[in-house]
MMTF fields as JSON, N, C-alpha, C and O atoms, coordinates in Angstrom:
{
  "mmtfVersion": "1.0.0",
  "mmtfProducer": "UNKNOWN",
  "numBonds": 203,
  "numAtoms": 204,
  "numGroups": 51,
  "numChains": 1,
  "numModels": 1,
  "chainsPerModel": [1],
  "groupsPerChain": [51],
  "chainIdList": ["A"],
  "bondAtomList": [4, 2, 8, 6, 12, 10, 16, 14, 20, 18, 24, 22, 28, 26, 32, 30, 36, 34, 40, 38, 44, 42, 48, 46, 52, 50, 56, 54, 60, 58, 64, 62, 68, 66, 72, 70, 76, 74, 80, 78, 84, 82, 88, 86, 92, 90, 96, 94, 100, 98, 104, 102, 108, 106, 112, 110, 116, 114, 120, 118, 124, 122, 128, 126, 132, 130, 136, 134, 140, 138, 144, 142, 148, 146, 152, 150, 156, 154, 160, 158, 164, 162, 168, 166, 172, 170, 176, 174, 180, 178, 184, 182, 188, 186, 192, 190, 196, 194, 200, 198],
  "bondOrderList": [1, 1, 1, 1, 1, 1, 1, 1, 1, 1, 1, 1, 1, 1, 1, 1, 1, 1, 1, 1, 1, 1, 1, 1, 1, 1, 1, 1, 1, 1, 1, 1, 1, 1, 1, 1, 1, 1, 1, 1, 1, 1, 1, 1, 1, 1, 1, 1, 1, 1],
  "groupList": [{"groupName": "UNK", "atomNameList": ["N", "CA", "C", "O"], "elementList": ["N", "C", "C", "O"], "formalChargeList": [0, 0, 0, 0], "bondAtomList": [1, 0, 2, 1, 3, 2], "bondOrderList": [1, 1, 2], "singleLetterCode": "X", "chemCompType": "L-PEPTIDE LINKING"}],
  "groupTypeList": [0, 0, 0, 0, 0, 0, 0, 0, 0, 0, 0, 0, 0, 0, 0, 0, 0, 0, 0, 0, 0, 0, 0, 0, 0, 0, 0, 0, 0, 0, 0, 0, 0, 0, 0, 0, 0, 0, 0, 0, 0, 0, 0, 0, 0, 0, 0, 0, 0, 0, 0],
  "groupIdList": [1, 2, 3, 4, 5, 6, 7, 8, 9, 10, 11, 12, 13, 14, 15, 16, 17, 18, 19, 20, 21, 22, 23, 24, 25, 26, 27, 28, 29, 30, 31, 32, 33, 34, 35, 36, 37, 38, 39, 40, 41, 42, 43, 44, 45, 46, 47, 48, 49, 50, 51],
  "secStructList": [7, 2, 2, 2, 2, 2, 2, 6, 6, 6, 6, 2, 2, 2, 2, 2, 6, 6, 6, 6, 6, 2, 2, 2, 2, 2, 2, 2, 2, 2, 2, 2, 2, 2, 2, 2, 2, 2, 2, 2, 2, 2, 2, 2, 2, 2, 2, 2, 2, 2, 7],
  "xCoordList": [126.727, 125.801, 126.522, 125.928, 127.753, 128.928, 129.159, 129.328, 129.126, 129.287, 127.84, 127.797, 126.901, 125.415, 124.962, 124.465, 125.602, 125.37, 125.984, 125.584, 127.622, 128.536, 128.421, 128.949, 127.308, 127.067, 125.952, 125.761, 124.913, 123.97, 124.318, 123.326, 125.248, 125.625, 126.942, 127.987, 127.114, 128.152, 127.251, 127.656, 125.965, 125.275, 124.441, 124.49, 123.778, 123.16, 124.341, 123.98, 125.58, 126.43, 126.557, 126.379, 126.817, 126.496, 126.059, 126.541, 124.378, 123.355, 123.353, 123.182, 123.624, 123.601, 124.417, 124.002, 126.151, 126.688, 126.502, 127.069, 125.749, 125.268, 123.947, 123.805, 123.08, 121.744, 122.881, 123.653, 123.217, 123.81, 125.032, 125.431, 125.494, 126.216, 125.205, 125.329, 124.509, 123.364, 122.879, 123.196, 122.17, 122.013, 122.643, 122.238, 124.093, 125.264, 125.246, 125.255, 125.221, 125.781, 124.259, 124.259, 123.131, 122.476, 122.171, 121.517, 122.388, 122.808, 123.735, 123.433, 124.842, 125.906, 125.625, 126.097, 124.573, 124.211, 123.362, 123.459, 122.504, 121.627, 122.212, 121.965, 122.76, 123.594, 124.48, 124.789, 124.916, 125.656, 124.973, 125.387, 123.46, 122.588, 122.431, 122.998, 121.38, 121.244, 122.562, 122.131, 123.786, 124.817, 125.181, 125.721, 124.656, 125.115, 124.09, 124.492, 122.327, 121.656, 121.765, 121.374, 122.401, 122.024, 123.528, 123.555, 124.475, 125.189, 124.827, 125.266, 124.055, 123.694, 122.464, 122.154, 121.796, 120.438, 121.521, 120.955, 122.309, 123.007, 124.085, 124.351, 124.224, 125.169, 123.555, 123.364, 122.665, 121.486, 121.069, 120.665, 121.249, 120.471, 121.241, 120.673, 122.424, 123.439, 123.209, 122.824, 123.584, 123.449, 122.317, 122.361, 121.357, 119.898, 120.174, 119.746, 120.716, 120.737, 121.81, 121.301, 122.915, 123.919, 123.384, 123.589, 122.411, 121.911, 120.601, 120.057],
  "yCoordList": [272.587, 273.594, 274.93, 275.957, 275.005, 275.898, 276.828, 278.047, 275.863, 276.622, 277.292, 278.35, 276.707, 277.305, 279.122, 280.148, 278.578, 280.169, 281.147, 282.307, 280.546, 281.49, 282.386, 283.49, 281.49, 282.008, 282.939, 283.763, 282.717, 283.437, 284.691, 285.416, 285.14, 286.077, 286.302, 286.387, 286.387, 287.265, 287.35, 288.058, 286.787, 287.259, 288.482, 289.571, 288.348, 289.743, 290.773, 291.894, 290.778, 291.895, 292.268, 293.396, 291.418, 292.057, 292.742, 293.571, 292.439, 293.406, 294.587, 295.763, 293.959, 295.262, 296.608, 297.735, 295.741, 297.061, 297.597, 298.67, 296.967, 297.549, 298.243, 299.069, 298.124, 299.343, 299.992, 300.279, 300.298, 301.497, 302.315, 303.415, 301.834, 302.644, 303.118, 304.277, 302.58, 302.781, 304.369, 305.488, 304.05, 305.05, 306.696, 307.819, 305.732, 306.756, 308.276, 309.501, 307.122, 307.714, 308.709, 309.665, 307.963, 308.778, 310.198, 311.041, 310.35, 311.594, 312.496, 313.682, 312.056, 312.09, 313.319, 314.429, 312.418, 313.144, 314.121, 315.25, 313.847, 314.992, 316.392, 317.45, 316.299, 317.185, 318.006, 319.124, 317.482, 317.808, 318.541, 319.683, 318.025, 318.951, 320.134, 321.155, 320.059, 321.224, 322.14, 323.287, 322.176, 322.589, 323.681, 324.745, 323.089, 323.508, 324.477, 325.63, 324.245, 324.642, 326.248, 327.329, 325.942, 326.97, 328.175, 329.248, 327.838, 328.457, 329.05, 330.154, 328.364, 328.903, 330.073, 330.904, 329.991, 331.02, 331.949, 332.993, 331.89, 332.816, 333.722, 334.919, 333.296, 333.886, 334.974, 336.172, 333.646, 334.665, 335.827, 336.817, 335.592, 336.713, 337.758, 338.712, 337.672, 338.511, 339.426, 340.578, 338.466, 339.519, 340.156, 340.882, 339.978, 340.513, 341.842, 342.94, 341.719, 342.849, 343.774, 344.886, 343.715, 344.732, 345.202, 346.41, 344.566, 345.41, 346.097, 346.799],
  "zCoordList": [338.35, 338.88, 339.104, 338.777, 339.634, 340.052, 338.595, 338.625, 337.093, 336.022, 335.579, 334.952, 335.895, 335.473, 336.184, 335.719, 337.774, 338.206, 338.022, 338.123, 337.564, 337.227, 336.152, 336.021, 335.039, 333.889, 333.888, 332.994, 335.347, 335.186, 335.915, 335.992, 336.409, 337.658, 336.535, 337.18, 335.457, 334.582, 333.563, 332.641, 333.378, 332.182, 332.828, 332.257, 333.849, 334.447, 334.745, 334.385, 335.259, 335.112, 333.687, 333.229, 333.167, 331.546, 331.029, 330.258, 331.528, 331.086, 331.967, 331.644, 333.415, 334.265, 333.437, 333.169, 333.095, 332.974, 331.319, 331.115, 330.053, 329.359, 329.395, 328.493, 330.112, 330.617, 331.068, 330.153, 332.114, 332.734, 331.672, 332.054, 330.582, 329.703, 328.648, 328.251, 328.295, 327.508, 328.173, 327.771, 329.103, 329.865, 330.543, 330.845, 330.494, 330.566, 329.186, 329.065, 328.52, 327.132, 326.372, 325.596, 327.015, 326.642, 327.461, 326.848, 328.13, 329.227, 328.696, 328.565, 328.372, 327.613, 326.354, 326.11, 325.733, 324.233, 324.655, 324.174, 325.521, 326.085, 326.538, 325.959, 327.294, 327.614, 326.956, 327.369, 325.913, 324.631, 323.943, 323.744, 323.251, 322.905, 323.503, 323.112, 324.834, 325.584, 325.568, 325.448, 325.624, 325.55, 324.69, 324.993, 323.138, 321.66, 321.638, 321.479, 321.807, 321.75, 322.502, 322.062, 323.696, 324.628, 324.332, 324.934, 323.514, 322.988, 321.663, 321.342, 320.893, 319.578, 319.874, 319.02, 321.277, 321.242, 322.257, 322.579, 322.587, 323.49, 322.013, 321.906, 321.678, 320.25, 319.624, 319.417, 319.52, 318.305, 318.86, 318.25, 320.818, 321.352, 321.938, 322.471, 321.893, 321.943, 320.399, 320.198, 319.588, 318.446, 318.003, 317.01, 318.594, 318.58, 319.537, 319.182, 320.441, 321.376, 320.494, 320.353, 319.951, 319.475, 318.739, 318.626, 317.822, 316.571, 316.879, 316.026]
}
């Protein structure tokens, strides 16, 4: 019984800590986007203003 719960209380950390990297990582990419994005319209609108 001792091996049955052990397995069920390391199979939910499991999942626990793959949702939460899942999750991580998609934040991750998000942020990355918004990032690139907000540098590429800051470049276009800079150079919109010099010219």
């Amino acid at each position: 019984m001792k091996k049955v719960l052990d397995f069920i209380k390391n199979m939910f950390l499991d999942v626990f800590a793959s949702v939460s990297g899942f999750i991580y990582g998609f934040i991750v990419v998000s942020l990355a986007i918004v990032v690139t994005a907000a540098i590429i319209y800051l470049f276009l609108f800079t150079k919109n203003l010099i010219m």
